[in-house]
C-alpha positions in Angstrom: 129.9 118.1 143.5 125.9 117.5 142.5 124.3 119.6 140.3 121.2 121.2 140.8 118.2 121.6 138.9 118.6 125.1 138.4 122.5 124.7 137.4 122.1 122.0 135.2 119.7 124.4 133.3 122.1 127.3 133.6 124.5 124.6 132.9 122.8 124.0 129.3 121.7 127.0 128.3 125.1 128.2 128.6 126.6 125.4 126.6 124.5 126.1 123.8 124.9 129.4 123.8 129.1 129.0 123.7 128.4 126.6 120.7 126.6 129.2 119.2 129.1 131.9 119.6 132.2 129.9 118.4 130.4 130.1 115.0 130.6 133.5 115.4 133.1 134.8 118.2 136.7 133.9 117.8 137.5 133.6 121.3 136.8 130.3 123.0 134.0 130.1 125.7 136.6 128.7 127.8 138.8 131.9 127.7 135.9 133.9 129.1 136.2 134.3 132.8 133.6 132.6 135.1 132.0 134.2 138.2 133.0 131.5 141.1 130.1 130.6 143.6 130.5 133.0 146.7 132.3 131.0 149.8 132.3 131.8 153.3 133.5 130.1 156.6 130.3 131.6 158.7 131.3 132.2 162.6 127.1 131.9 163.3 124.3 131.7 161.8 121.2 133.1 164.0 117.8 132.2 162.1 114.8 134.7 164.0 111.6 133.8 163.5 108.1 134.5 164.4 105.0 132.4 162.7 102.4 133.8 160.4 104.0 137.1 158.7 102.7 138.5 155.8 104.7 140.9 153.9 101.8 143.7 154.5 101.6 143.0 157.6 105.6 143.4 158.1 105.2 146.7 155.9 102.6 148.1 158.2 104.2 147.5 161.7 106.6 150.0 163.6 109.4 147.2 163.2 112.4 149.5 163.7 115.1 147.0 164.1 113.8 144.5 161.6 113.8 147.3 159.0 117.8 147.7 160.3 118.0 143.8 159.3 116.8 144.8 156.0 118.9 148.1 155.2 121.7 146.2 156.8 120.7 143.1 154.0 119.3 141.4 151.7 115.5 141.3 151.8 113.0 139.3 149.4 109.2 140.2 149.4 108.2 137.8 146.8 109.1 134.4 148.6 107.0 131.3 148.3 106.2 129.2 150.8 105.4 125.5 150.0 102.3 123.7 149.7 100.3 123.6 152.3 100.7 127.1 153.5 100.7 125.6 157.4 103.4 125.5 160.0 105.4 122.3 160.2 105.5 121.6 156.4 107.2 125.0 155.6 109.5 124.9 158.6 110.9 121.8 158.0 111.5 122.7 153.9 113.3 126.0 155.5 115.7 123.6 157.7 115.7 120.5 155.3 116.4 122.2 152.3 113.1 120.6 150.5 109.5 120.3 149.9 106.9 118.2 151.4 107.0 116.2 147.8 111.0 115.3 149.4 110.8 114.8 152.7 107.4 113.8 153.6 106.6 116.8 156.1 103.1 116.8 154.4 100.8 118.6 157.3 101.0 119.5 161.2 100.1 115.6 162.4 103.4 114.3 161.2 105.6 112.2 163.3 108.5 110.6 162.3 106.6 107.3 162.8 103.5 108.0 162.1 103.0 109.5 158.3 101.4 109.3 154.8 104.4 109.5 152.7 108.4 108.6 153.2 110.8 110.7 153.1 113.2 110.1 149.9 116.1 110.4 152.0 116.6 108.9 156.4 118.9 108.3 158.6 118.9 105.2 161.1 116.7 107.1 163.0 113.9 108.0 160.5 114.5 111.6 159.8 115.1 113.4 156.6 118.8 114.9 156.4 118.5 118.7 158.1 120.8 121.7 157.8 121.5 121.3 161.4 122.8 117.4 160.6 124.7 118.5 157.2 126.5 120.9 159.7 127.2 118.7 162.9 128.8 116.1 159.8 130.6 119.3 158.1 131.7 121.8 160.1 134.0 120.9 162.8 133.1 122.3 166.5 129.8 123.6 165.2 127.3 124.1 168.5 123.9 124.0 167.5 120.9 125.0 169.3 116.9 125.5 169.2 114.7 127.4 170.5 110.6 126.8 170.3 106.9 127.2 171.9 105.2 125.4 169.4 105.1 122.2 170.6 105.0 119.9 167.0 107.8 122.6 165.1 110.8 120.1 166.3 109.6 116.9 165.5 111.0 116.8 161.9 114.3 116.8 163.2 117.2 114.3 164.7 117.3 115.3 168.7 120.9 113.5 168.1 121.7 117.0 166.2 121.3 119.7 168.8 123.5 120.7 171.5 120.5 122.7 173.1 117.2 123.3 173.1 114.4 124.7 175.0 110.8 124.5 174.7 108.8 127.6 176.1 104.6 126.8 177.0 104.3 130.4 177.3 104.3 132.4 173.8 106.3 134.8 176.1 109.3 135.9 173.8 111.9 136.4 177.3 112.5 132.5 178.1 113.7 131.2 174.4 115.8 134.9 173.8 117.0 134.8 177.6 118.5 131.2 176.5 119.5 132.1 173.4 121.4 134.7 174.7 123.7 132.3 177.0 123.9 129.8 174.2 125.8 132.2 171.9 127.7 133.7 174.7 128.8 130.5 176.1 130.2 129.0 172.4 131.0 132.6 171.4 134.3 131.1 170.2 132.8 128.2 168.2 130.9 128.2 164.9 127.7 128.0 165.8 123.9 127.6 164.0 120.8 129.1 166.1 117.2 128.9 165.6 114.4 130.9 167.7 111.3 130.9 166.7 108.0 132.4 168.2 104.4 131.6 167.9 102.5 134.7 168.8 102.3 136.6 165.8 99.9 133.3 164.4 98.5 133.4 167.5 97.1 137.0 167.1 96.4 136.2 163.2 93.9 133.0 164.5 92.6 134.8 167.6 91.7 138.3 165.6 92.5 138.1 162.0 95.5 138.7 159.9 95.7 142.0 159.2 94.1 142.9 162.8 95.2 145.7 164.8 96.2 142.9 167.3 97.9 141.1 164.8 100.0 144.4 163.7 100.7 144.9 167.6 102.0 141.5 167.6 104.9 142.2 164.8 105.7 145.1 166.9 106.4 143.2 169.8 108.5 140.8 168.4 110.7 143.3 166.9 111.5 144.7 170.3 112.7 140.9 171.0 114.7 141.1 167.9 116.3 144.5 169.2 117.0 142.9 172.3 119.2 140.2 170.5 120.8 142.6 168.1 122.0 144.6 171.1 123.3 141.9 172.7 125.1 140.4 170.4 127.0 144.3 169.3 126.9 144.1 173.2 129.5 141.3 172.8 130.8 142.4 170.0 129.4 139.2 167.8 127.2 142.0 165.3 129.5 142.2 162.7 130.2 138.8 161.9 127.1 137.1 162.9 124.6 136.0 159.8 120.8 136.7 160.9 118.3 135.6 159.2 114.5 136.9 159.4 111.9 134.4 158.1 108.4 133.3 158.3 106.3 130.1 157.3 103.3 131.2 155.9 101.0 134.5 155.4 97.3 134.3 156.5 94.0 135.7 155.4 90.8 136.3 157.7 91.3 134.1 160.6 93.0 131.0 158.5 95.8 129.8 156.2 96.9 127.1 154.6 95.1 127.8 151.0 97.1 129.4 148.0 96.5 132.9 148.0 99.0 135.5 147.6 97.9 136.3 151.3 99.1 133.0 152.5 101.7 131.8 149.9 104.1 135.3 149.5 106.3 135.8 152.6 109.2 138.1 153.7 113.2 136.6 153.3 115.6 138.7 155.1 119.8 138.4 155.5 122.1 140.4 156.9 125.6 139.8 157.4 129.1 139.5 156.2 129.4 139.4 152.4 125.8 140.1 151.7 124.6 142.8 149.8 123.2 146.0 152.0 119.8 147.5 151.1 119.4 145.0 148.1 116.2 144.1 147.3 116.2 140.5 146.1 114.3 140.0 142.4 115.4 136.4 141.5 112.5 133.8 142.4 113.0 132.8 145.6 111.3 129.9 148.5 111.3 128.3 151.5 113.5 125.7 150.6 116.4 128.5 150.1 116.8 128.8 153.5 118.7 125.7 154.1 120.8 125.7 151.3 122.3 129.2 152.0 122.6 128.3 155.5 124.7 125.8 154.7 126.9 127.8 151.8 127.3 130.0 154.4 129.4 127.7 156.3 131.0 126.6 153.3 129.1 122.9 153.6 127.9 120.8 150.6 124.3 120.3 150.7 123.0 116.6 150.5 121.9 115.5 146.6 118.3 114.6 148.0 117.8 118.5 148.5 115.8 121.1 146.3 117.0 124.2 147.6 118.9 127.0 145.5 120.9 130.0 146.9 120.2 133.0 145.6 123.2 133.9 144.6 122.1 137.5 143.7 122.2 138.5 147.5 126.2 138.6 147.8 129.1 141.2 147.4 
């Protein structure tokens, strides 16, 4: 099993520290008992997204059935997002479990033939290993799907790795939930890892300012998308055993992003579901890149060695 960055540290520190205490505790370091890493076998995974959320912005909205996402969860307002604070770059280190620095999703433009730096990692096809691959190779009978209406945001990603998708022109929220809806309905029985992601809300932060009445409005309209999914799926009876996560790419400031202000770099980190701590608050430093790796610790999948990403393991039971 690899060993992270952050475990290898915990790994040393703690190894010093035992030395140090055999000098002066009589009971072996390896008598004292050892927290195991949490392990799940997640039946689904739902990511909901919309663009361009700062945590103000969430705070100020009427977002009744996010806020049930967050009682219901674990929520982080002190997430980073990664460098440049734009769109494709920190939705790809969400779903690839690294920064740009890793997998070369440096700005908007990229394609996967046509960028400035190489990924570390590719498949035959040129892409940088996903979540959505390390599940299709792990998990068996995983359906995977994704749902978008910003035209670039799948490009990072093998098409070989979806079993459906649907691109919306419209930033109309009904379409990509509508299909969403089906997906998990249809494969209710199988594991299953779904992403749906919205533009608006960035939309209304270029168009009138972040911050903006409009902008605010905007939040509050995607909510009600979110409480139409979280009453289908209690509907169905999938609630209680469905993961949801609620994420974002990047904050904004005036009409723009994509500098390093608190404004634009802090974003909200929300999850829900079995196992996970209810109305916890999440201190431990947290990023974009922590989205894949707890995705795929979730299904109890090994992530690939060329990934960054850490769980926050303070977020479960």
């Amino acid at each position: 099993m690899a060993i992270s960055r952050r475990n290898f540290l915990k790994t040393t520190l703690a190894a010093g520290a035992a030395l140090g205490a055999t000098m002066l505790d009589p009971m072996p370091a390896a008598a004292k008992a050892v927290k195991p890493k949490k392990r799940f076998r997640a039946k689904r995974v739902l990511i909901m997204t919309f663009d361009g959320i700062r945590v103000d912005g969430l705070a100020q909205a009427h977002t009744p059935h996010i806020d049930a996402l967050i009682r219901e969860g674990s929520a982080s307002y002190t997430t980073r997002d990664v460098m440049p604070s734009v769109t494709l770059p920190n939705y790809t280190s969400h779903l690839c479990g690294a920064g740009p620095e890793i997998h070369g999703v440096a700005d908007n433009r990229w394609k996967v033939d046509d960028f400035k730096l190489a990924a570390v990692e590719k498949d035959a096809d040129g892409y940088f290993p996903s979540s959505f691959q390390v599940l299709k190779d792990q998990v068996p009978g995983i359906k995977t799907a994704f749902y978008w209406n910003w035209k670039p945001l799948i490009r990072p990603y093998n098409p070989k790795v979806f079993d459906d998708t649907l691109f919306a022109e419209d930033p109309d929220y009904a379409d990509l939930y509508d299909r969403a809806m089906g997906f998990i309905r249809e494969h209710r029985d199988d594991p299953q890892f779904v992403f749906l992601y919205n533009v608006h809300t960035d939309h209304m932060g270029h168009k009138y300012a972040w911050m903006s009445p409009e902008y605010i409005q905007s939040i509050e309209e995607g909510d009600v998308q979110v409480g139409r999914m979280i009453e289908f799926l209690k509907a169905e009876g999938l609630y209680e055993d469905t993961h949801i996560f609620f994420i974002t790419d990047h904050g904004g400031i005036a009409k723009g992003h994509g500098g390093v202000s608190p404004e634009e770099m802090i974003v909200p980190w929300v999850l829900r579901g079995p196992g996970i701590k209810q109305g916890f608050t999440i201190e431990e430093a947290n990023n974009t890149v922590n989205t894949a790796s707890t995705v795929v610790r979730l299904f109890g999948a090994e992530q690939p060695l060329c990934w960054t990403g850490e769980v926050p393991e303070s977020i479960f039971v």
